[in-house]
N, C-alpha and C positions, 0 to 999 in steps of 0.2 A: 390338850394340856394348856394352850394356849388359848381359848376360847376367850372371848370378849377383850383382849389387850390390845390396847389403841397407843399406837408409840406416837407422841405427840412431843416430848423433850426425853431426849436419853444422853443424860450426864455421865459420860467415859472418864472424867477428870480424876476418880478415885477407884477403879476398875482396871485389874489387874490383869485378869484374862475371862474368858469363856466359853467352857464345854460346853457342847453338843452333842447327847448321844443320840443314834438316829432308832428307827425303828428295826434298821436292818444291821443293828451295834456298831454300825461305823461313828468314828468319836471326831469332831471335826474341832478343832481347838485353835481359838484366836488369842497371841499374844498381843494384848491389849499396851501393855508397858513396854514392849520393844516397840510396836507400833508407833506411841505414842512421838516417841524421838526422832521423827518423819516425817509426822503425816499430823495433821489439825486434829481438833476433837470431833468437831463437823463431819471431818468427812470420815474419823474412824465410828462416827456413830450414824453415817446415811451406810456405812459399809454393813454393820452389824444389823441395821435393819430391815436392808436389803437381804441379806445370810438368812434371817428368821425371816423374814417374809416368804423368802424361795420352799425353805423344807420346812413349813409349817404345819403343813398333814402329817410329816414322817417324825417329827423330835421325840422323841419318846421320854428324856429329861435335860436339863438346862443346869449349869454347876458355873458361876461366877462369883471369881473371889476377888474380891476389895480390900483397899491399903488402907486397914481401922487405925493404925497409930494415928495417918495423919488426918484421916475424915476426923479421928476424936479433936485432935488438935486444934483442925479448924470451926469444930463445933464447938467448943468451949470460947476460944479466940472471938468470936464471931457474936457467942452467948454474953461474954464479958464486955463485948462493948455497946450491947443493947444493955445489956442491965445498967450500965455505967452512963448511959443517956439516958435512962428512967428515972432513976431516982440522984438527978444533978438538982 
């Protein structure tokens, strides 16, 4: 399922949590937004990639859900002020 995925930057900032279903249906599920209130991004993203690196043979699929209000928020916020430096 995973073939060729190179974790090189894994951005947890807008990452809500993440199933794991294994091959043998056990569901391993990380609260990524309790976590966050804790623990760095850093290290809840060496932790997450350490998780998938371990059962990497066994994942049979993968379910992580993202906080869209505010990733939109910060993509338009973010898009509004490049455009607004374009065309000054």
């Amino acid at each position: 399922m995973l073939e060729g995925l190179h974790f090189t930057n894994m951005p947890v900032t807008y990452l809500l949590y993440v199933n794991l279903v294994l091959k043998n249906n056990i569901t391993i599920n990380y609260n990524i937004k309790k976590e966050a209130k804790t623990k760095s991004q850093s290290s809840i993203a060496k932790l997450l990639t350490k998780l998938l690196t371990k059962h990497y043979k066994d994942i049979k699929s993968m379910d992580l859900k993202f906080d869209v209000p505010a990733l939109k928020k910060d993509i338009q916020s973010k898009t509004s002020k490049i455009l607004s430096k374009s065309f000054k």
